[in-house]
matplotlib code that plots the C-alpha trace (Angstrom):
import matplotlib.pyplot as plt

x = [0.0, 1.6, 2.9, 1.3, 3.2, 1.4, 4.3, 3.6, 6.4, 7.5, 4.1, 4.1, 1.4, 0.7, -1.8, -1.8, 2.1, 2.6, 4.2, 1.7, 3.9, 7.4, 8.7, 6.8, 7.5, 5.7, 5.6, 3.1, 2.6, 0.5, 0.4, 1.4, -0.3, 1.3, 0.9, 0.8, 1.7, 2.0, 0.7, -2.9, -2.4, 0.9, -0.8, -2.1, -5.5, -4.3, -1.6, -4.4, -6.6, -4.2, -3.4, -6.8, -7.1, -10.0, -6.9, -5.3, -2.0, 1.0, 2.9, 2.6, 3.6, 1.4, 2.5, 0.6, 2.9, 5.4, 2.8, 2.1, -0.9, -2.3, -6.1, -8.4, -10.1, -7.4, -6.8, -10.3, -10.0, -7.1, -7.2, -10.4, -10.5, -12.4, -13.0, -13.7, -17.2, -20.0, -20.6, -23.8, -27.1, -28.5, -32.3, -30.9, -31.1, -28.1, -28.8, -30.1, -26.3, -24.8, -26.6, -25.7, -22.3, -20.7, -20.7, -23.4, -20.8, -19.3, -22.7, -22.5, -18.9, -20.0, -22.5, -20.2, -19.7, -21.7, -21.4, -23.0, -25.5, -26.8, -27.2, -28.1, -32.0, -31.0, -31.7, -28.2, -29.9, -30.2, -26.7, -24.0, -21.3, -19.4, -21.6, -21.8, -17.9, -17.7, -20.2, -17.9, -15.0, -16.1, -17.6, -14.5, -12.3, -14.9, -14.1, -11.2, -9.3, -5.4, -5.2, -7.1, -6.8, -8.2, -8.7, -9.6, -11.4, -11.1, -13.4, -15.5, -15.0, -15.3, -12.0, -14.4, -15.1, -11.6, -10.7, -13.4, -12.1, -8.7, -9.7, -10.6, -8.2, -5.7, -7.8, -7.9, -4.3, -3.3, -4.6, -4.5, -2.2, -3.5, -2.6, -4.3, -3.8, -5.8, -5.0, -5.1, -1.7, -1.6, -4.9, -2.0, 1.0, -0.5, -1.9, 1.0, 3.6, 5.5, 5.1, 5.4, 5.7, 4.6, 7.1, 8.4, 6.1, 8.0, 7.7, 10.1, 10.7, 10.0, 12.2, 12.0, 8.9, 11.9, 12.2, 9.2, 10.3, 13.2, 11.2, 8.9, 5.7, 6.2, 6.9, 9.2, 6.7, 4.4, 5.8, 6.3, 4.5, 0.9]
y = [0.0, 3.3, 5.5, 9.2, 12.0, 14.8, 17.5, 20.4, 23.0, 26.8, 26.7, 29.8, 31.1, 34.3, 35.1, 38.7, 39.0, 35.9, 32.6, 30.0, 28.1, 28.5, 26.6, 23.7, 20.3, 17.5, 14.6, 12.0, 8.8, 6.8, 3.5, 5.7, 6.6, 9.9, 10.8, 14.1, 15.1, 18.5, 20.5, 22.2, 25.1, 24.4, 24.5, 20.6, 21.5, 25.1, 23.3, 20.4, 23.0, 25.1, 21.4, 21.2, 25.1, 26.3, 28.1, 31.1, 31.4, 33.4, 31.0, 28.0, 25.7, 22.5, 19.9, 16.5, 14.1, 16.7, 19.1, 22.4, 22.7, 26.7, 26.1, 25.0, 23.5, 21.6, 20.5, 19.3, 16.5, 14.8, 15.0, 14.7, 16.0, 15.3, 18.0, 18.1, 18.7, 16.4, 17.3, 15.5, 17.2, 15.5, 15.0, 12.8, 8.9, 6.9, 5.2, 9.0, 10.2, 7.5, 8.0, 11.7, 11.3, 8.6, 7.8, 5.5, 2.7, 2.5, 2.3, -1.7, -2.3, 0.6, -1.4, -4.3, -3.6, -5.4, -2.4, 0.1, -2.5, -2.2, 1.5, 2.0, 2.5, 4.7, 8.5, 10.5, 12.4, 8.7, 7.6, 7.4, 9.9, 6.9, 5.3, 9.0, 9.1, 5.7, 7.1, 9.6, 8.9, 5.5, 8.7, 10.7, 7.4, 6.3, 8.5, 8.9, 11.2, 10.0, 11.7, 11.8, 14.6, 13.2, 15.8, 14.3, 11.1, 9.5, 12.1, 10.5, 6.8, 3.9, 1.6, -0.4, 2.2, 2.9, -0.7, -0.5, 2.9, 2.0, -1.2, 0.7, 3.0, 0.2, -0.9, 2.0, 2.8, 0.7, 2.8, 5.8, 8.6, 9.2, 11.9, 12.0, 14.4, 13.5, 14.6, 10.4, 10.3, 6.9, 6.0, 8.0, 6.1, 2.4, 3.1, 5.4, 4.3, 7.6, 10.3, 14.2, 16.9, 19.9, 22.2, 26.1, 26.1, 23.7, 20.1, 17.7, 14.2, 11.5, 8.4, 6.7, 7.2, 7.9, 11.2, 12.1, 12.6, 14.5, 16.6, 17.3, 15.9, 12.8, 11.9, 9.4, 7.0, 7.7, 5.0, 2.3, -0.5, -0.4]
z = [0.0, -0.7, 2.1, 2.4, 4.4, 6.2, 6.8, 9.1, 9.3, 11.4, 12.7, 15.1, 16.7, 19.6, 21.5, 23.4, 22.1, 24.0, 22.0, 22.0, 19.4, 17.5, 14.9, 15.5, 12.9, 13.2, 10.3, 10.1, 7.7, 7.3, 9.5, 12.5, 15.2, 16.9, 20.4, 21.4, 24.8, 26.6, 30.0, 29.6, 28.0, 25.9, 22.3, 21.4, 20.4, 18.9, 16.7, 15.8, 14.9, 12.6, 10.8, 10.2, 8.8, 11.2, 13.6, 12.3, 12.9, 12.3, 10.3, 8.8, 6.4, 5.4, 3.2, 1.9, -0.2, -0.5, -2.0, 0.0, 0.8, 1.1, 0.8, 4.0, 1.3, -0.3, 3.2, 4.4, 1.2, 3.2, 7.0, 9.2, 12.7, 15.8, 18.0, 21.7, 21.5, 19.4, 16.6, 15.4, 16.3, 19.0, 17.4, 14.6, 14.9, 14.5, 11.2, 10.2, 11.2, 9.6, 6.6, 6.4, 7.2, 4.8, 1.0, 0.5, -0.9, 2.6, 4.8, 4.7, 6.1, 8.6, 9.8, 10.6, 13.7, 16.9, 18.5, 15.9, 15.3, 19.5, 18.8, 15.1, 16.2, 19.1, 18.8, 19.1, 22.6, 23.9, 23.7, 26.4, 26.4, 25.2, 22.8, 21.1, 21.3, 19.6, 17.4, 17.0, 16.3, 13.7, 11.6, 11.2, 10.4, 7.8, 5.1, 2.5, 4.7, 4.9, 8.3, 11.1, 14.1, 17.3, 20.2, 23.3, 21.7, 25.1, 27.4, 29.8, 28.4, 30.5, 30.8, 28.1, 25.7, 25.8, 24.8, 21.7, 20.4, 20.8, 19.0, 16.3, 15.9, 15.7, 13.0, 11.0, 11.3, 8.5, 6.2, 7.3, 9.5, 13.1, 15.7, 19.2, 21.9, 25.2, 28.9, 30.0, 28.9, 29.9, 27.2, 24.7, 25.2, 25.4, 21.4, 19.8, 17.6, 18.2, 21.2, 20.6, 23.5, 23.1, 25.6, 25.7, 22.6, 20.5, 19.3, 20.9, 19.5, 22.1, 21.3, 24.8, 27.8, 30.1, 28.7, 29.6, 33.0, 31.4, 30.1, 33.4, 32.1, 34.4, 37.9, 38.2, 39.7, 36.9, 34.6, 37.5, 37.5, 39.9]

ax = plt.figure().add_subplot(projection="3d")
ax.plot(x, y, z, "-o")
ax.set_aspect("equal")
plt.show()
């Protein structure tokens, strides 16, 4: 299957005067699943967002298979993103969504799926937080997007919905490029291929969990065992 590379360079951004983020690289491809890390506050949803086009910022550069990529629009054809807050309009059913939200040639393998098939009758305002995030989150990977922002996919899920969307994520990582950001660090690190902190408003390369206690993130007992 051939590789696609999502290239996001000397992304700076200020709010009030005051750095938000400078210089920032990241590269993604597909088949990897990027974590990344930072404090509240240090700039993971901002720099998701100005991926995505929906952020201004003061400087950017965005580039898809080595092709730069200026247009929001050019950009909405090859990376999805899931944002904090739902997004499908809570007097909807979930076959409706469904229906709505993907190409009609994809609704069957959507529907393969034991847990979509407990809910499909449901109406959106009587779904669990989680069922909703499953919901979700199946939505945004179901489409021809090569990338795939996730911004904190794993709010208010049970230790079992966590398991099912991590489940499929795994799944859809073959095919596609995947970068989360969530404040359960732990739900981060247990799923990514690769690990990103965001820190003094710049993206730092994490090749070992260790230095995540370098960097301050982490206590030293964080990464023990329980």
């Amino acid at each position: 299957m051939k590789k696609h590379f999502l290239e996001v360079d000397s992304v700076q951004k200020q709010y009030d005067n005051r750095a938000i983020l400078s210089d920032v690289y990241l590269k993604c491809e597909t088949g990897e699943i990027i974590g990344l890390l930072g404090r509240n506050g240090s700039g993971k949803s901002t720099l998701l967002k100005i991926i995505f086009g929906i952020e201004k910022c003061d400087f950017k550069f965005v580039r898809i298979d080595h092709v730069v990529k200026v247009k929001t629009s050019d950009l909405f054809r090859d990376i999805s993103y899931l944002s904090q807050e739902n997004f499908i309009p809570r007097q909807l059913t979930v076959a409706k969504a469904i229906q709505l939200s993907i190409e009609k040639s994809a609704v069957e393998k959507f529907y393969q799926d034991d847990f979509i098939q407990n809910i499909k009758d449901k109406k959106i305002n009587h779904l669990s937080g989680g069922e909703l995030r499953y919901l979700e989150i199946k939505l945004v990977l179901c489409n021809e997007s090569k990338f795939i922002l996730l911004d904190e996919p794993y709010n208010g899920l049970s230790p079992v919905m966590v398991e099912k969307v991590n489940a499929l994520l795994l799944q859809n990582a073959s095919e596609k490029g995947i970068i989360i950001t969530d404040h359960n660090y732990e739900n981060v690190i247990a799923i990514a291929t690769k690990l990103i902190i965001i820190k003094d408003q710049k993206a730092h390369h994490i090749t070992s969990k260790e230095e995540l206690i370098e960097k301050g993130y982490l206590s030293e007992n964080a990464l023990k065992p329980s």
